[in-house]
C-alpha positions as CSV (number, residue, x, y, z in Angstrom):
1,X,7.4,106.4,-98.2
2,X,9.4,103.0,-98.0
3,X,12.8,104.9,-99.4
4,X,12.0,108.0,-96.7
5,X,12.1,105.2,-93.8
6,X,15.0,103.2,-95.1
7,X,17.2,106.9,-95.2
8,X,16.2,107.1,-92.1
9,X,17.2,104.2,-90.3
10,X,20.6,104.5,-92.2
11,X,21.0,107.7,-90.8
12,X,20.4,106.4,-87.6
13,X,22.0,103.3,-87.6
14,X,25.3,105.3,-89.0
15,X,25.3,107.3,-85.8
16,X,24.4,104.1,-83.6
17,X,27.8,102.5,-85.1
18,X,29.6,105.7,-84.5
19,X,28.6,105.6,-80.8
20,X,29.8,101.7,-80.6
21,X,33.2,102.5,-82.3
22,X,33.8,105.3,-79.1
23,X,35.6,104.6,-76.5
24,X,37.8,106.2,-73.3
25,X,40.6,106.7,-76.0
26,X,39.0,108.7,-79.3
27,X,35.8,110.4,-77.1
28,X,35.7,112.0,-73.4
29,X,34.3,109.1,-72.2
30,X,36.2,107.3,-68.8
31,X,38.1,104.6,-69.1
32,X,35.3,103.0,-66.7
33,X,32.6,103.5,-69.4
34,X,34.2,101.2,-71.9
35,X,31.7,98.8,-73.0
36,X,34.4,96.3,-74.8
37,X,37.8,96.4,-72.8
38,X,40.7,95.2,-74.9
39,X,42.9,93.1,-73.2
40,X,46.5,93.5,-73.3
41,X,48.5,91.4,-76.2
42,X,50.5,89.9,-73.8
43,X,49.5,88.9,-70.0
44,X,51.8,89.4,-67.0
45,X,53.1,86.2,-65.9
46,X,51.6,85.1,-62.5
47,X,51.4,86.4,-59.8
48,X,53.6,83.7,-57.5
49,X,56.7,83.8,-56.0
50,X,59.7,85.4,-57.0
51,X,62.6,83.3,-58.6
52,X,65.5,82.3,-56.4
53,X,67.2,79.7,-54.1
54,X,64.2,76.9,-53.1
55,X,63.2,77.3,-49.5
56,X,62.6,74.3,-46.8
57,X,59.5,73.9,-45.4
58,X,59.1,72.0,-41.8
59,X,56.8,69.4,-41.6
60,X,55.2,68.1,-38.4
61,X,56.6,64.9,-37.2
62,X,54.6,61.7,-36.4
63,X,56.4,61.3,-32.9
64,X,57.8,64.5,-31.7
65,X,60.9,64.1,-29.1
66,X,59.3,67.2,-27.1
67,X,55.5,68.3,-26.9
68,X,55.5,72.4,-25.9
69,X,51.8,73.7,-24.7
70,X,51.4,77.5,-24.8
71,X,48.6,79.3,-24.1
72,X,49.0,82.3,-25.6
C-alpha cells in the first residue's frame, strides 16, 4: 500500500517538475506565460542622455534688468 502511494507521487511529482522546467522557448507556451523570466546577462546602460558637447542651462537671476508679463 505505502510503496503503491510513494510510485505515485513520484509519478506525479516527475510530471509536476516537467511542467516547471517549460517555458515560452522549449513548449507553446507565450512568452507572457513565463512564470521565471530570466533576465538578460548584461543590462542596457541607462536610459539618459546621449554623450556629446555639455549644454548651458539659464538660470533665473536674482535682479533681472527687464521684467516681461505675458498673458498668454
Amino acid at each position: 500500500m505505502l510503496k503503491q502511494d510513494n510510485a505515485l507521487l513520484k509519478l506525479e511529482n516527475a510530471e509536476l517538475r516537467g511542467r516547471l522546467d517549460s517555458n515560452s522557448k522549449n513548449s507553446h507556451l507565450p512568452p507572457s506565460k513565463d512564470l521565471f523570466k530570466s533576465k538578460p546577462a548584461f543590462p542596457k546602460s541607462g536610459t539618459g542622455k546621449q554623450g556629446g558637447k555639455e549644454g548651458h542651462t539659464l538660470y533665473q537671476s536674482l535682479s533681472p534688468d527687464v521684467v516681461v508679463v505675458d498673458f498668454y
